[in-house]
C-alpha positions in Angstrom: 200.0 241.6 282.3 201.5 244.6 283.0 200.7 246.0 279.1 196.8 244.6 279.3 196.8 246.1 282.8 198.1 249.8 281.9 196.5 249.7 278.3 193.4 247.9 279.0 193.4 246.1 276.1 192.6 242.5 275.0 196.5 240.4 275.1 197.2 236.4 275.9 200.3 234.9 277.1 201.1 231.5 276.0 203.6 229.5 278.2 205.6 227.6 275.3 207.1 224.3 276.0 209.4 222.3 274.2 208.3 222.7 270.4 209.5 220.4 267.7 208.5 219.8 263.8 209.6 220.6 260.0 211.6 223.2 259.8 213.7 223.3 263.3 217.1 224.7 262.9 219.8 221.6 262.2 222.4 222.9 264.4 219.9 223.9 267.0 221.0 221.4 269.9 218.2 220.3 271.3 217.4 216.3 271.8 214.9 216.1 269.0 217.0 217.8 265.8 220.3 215.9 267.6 218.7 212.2 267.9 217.0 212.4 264.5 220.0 213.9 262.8 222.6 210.9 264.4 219.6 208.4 263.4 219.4 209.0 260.1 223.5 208.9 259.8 223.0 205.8 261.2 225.4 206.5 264.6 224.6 206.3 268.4 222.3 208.4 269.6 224.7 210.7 272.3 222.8 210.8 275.8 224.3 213.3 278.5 224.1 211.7 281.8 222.0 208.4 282.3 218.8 209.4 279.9 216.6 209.4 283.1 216.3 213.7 282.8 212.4 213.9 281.3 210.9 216.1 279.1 207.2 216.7 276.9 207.4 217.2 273.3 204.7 219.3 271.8 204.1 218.8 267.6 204.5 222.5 266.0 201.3 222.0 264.8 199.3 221.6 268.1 201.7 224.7 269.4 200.0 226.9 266.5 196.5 225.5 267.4 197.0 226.2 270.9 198.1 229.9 270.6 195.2 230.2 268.2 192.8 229.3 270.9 194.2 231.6 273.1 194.2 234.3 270.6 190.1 234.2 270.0 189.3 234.1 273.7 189.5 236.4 276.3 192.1 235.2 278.8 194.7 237.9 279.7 196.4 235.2 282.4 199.4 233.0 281.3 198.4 229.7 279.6 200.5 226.9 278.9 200.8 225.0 276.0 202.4 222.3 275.6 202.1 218.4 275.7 202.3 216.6 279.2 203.2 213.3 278.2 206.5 213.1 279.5 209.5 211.1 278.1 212.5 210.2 279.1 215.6 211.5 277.6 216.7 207.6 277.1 213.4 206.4 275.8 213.4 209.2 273.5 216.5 207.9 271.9 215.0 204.4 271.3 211.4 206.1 269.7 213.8 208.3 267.7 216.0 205.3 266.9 212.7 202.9 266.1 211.0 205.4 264.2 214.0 205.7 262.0 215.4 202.4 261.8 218.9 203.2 263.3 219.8 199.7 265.0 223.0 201.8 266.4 221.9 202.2 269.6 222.8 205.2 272.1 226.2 205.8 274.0 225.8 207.3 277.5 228.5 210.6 277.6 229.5 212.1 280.8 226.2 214.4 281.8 226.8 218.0 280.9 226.9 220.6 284.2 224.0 222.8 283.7 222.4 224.5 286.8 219.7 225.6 285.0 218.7 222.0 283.2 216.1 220.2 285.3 215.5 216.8 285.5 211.5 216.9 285.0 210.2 219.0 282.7 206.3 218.8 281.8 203.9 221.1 281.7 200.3 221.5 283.1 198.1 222.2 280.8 195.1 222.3 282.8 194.1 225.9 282.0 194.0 225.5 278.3 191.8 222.1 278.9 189.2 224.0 280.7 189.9 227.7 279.1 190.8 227.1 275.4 189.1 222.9 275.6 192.5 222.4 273.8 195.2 219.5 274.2 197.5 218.1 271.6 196.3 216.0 268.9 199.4 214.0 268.1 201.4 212.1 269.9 205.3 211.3 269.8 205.6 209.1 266.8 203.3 210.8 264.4 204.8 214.0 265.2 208.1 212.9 264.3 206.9 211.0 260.9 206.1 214.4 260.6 209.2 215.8 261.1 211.8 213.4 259.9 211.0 214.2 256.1 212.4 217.7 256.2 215.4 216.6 257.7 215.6 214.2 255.2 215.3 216.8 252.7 217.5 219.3 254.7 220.7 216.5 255.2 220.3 215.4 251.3 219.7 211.9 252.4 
């Protein structure tokens, strides 16, 4: 705000929330890459804690769509984009696991201490409904049938 302020010039800032899709880092540590990885291994999907933490998983391609939006209109004010249906971490693992195939199951590990990892996270994208009249397109499962075929690719399996 403070560069479209000073420079008066046309800028948009996106608010990103959790982004997964084809070509995610393997090693990157978050639920998604982690779940689908151990699924298609076929081992127990590790859960920190009781699986109740939530979170909203946004397809890549409705990120890109969404920032796109943004990019052709004129709002300077923070946007976020992001999906708001919300998940939790536990159900997660049994879409990931049902998607897949992996009849392993999950195994509960003691929760990691993390000050800064909420327990709800989902975003409200409320502003880009009525601003940008965008939402995501796809929802959980087709975005990881997306997304499963590069790690396929990328683990040689």
């Amino acid at each position: 705000m403070a560069y479209h302020r000073y420079h008066n010039i046309n800028t948009g800032i996106v608010r990103i929330f959790n982004t997964y899709g084809p070509r995610m880092r393997l090693d990157d540590g978050r639920a998604i890459p982690n779940f689908i990885q151990q699924a298609l291994n076929h081992q127990k999907l590790t859960i920190y804690g009781d699986g109740s933490q939530t979170r909203s998983f946004c397809f890549v391609d409705d990120l890109i769509d969404g920032i796109i939006k943004l990019l052709n209109s004129e709002e300077h004010n923070p946007v976020n984009i992001g999906n708001p249906d919300e998940i939790t971490i536990k159900d997660l693992a049994k879409v990931v696991n049902d998607v897949i195939g992996n009849k392993k199951g999950v195994e509960f590990l003691e929760g990691k201490v993390a000050g800064d990892d909420p327990m709800r996270r989902r975003p409200d994208i409320s502003r880009a409904l009525s601003i940008l009249k965008w939402e995501p397109k796809l929802n959980l499962h087709q975005g990881l049938e997306k997304t499963i075929p590069y790690f396929l690719e990328k683990l040689k399996l």
